[in-house]
Phi, psi and omega in degrees: 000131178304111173293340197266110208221342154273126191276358168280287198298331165284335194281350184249011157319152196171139176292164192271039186233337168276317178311306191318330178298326197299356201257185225200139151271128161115356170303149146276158188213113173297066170304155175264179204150133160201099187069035194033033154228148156103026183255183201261110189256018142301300209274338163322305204273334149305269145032279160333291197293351188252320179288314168307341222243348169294331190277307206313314137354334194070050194203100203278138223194084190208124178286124172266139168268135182217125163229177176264036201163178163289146186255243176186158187335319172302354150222313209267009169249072123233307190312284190318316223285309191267056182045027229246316198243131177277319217212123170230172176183135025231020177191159210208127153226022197272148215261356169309298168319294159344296204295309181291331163291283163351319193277340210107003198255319173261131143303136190222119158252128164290131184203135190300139206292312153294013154231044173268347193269313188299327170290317145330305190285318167018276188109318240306324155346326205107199171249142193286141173244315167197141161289131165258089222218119182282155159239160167264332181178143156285106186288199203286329198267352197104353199252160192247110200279103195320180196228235187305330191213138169273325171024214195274023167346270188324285205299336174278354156271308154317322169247015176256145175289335147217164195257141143229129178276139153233130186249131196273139190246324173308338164305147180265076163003295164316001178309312175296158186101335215258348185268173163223071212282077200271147197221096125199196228267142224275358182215169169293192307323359195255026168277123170261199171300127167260088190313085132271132155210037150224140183285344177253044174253141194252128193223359178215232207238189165312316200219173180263108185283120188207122189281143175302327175289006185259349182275093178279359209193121165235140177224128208288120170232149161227084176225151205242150180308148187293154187201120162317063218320131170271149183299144159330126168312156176214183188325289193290328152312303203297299188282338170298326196259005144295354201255298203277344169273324161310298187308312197277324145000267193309328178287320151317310167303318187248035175060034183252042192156139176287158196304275230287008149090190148276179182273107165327112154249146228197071161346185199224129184172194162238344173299308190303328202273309149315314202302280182346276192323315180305347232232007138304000189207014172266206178244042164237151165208170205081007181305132177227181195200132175252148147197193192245350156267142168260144125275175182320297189306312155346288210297323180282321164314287190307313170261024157298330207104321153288007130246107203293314147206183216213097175271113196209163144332307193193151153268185188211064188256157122004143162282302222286325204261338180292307168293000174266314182286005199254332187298298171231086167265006177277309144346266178323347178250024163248354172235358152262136158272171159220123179227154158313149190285335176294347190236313163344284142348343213249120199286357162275347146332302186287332175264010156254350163273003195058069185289161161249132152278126180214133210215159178246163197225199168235300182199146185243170174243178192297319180266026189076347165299127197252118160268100170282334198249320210244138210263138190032044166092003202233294210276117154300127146282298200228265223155151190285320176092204148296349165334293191298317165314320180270330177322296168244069260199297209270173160275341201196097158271136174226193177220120175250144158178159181296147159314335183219176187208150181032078196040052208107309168303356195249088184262133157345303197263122174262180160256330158231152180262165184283338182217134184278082187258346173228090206298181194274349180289010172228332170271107180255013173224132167253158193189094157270181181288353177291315159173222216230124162266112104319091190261007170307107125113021190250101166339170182287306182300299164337304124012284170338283180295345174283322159326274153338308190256005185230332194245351181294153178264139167338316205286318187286334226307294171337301164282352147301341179255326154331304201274355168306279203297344146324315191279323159285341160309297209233048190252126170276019174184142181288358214254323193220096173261134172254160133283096207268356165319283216242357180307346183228040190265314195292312187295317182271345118351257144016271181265037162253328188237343209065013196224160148259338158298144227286000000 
């Protein structure tokens, strides 16, 4: 059967070396994408290929990006490579890209994942010049049945002045059905209430609605999502999501959570990605989950049983499991949703389900403050993600990461962090392999000492209570005391010796 089923959209079949001519230098271009699934894998790479051959030329060719997520090599590292993108937004994990942000070359804005489509709709961004958008297939009515992922689709099609489709023949037919497409209005005052008051509840429709005159260019791929191996569980992952499982245990037991939990969100990782896995061997069942990635383990709760659905955006699997779920995806769309990233995502959503939130860091400080992006103050890595949204947010923020980095030399636990992405007024769990701080409702100093004493690795612990107790010697208030000398002395250590150790 023909994915393409509408004859206005076959009359606009086309190489993707032909789509590429429709962009422009200096457009902005919405891709579709999230977490390497559901992005476009053709028409990037022409493109790339047409900017390269332009620069060679003496004619300067650079692109703004706008996705819903980080994509794969196949668009922002062929893109990043020939210099190609001036401007990204709103989260990255390609390590090409990385380098060009770094350099100074990309313009890069972090922008919380669930207000990157509004700020669009906007304006305030500019104007979208054309969507690049994977699909699974075109009915019969015209309408587009989306594909691994949903992110900022709608909105990039509803506001870009033209689409180029690629309908992916590697995507599973069986896709339909699995999505949930809410069509409403993108800004305020003409905004409501988005009626969820369950994580498996379905509020808008199948597929995605597009006028065909805004569609120039459709183009046929059958290539598969870039899709990420997770590390084998190991001690120390096996004791964090034992630490978040002992904790949640208990918060059930003394009546603060139902035996069957509130619904689970899950950061993108192998740390996040274990804690799931405990919880296939835990005493909960009836689990259900909103967040904005499925990852593997998710996928093994749906089929235990012991999660009932799994409400996200896009997936982040595994190859083994991105082809099992593509095998039965007719199953699976009866216990997954896929929602736009604006509702995935959406903080009056997340705090009337009481989401838990659980998210990976780079590095917290003794008072809870959290740095998620910049590694010793500077160098971006990835991007805030979706974090900030469920943080602060949640019924339960919590944070996982091992106590040291890079063999050590590094520790997690700081005495200040170097870049602020979750002040302590939203982190109320911290969890190395060491254990567990439950900072609710805890004074700053109190804060500390929980820290200090639950989440630190032994080799730092001794110089964290030096710079504790130091600080309150010489500190100009008692209430949050820092040693403003030295708070960031362990980073510049660090990058003088290659150690943070003393």
């Amino acid at each position: 059967m023909s994915r393409i089923r509408n004859e206005k959209f076959r009359s606009k079949v086309m190489s993707a070396e032909q789509a590429a001519t429709f962009i422009e230098d200096g457009s902005n271009v919405g891709f579709s994408g999230f977490t390497g699934s559901g992005y476009p894998k053709a028409v990037p790479g022409a493109l790339a290929s047409r900017i390269q051959a332009i620069h060679a030329a003496g004619q300067p060719f650079k692109i703004g990006v706008f996705t819903g997520a980080s994509t794969a090599p196949e668009l922002d590292g062929v893109l990043a490579e020939v210099d190609g993108i001036g401007w990204r937004m709103p989260y990255q994990s390609d390590p090409i890209l990385r380098r060009k942000i770094n350099e100074g070359v990309t313009d890069y804005c972090d922008i919380h994942l669930g207000l990157s489509g509004p700020l669009t709709a906007s304006g305030f961004l500019g104007k979208l010049d054309t969507a690049v958008i994977e699909i699974t297939a075109i009915t019969e009515d015209g309408e587009l049945i989306p594909s691994s992922s949903l992110g900022n689709n709608m909105l990039w099609i509803e506001t870009a002045r033209q689409v180029i489709l690629e309908v992916n023949h590697w995507q599973s037919l069986d896709l339909y059905g699995m999505h949930d497409v809410y069509y409403q209005p993108a800004l305020p005052p003409h905004r409501v209430p988005i009626p969820i008051v369950a994580a498996g509840d379905r509020i808008g429709q199948k597929t995605l609605l597009i006028d065909p005159d805004k569609v120039v260019a459709v183009v046929e791929t059958d290539a598969p999502d870039r899709n990420s191996p997770f590390k084998p569980l190991d001690d120390q992952s096996k004791l964090i999501a034992g630490h978040l499982l002992d904790f949640l245990s208990h918060e059930v037991k003394v009546g603060r959570l139902p035996a069957g939990l509130l619904p689970l969100q899950s950061g993108v990782g192998n740390i996040a990605n274990a804690v799931l896995a405990g919880l296939l061997d835990g005493p909960f069942d009836q689990i259900t989950s909103y967040t904005e990635v499925i990852q593997d383990g998710m996928v093994d709760l749906l089929d235990s049983g012991k999660m009932t659905v799994a409400s996200a955006t896009a997936f982040s699997l595994s190859p083994e499991y991105a082809e099992k779920l593509n095998d039965g995806a007719a199953e699976y769309s009866q216990k997954i949703i896929l929602r736009p990233q604006d509702v995935s995502n959406n903080p009056e959503v997340i705090r009337r389900l009481g989401v838990i939130a659980c998210n990976g860091l780079i590095e917290a400080d003794i008072y809870g403050n959290v740095n998620s992006n910049y590694i010793m103050g500077s160098r971006m890595q990835n991007g805030l993600g979706g974090s900030g949204d469920f943080t602060r947010n949640s019924y339960i923020s919590s944070f996982v990461t091992p106590s040291v980095a890079k063999g050590g030399d590094i520790s997690c636990i700081v005495p200040m962090v170097s870049h602020v992405d979750h002040t302590e007024h939203d982190v109320q769990v911290i969890i190395t392999e060491q254990g567990l701080a439950d900072m609710r409702g805890l004074a700053p100093r109190k804060r500390a000492r929980a820290v200090i004493d639950n989440c630190a690795h032994p080799d730092y612990r001794p110089a964290l209570e030096e710079y504790f107790e130091r600080a309150q010697r010489v500190a100009n208030s008692q209430h949050t005391p820092h040693d403003l000398r030295t708070a960031l002395g362990w980073h510049v250590r660090f990058l003088e010796t290659g150690s943070m150790k003393p």
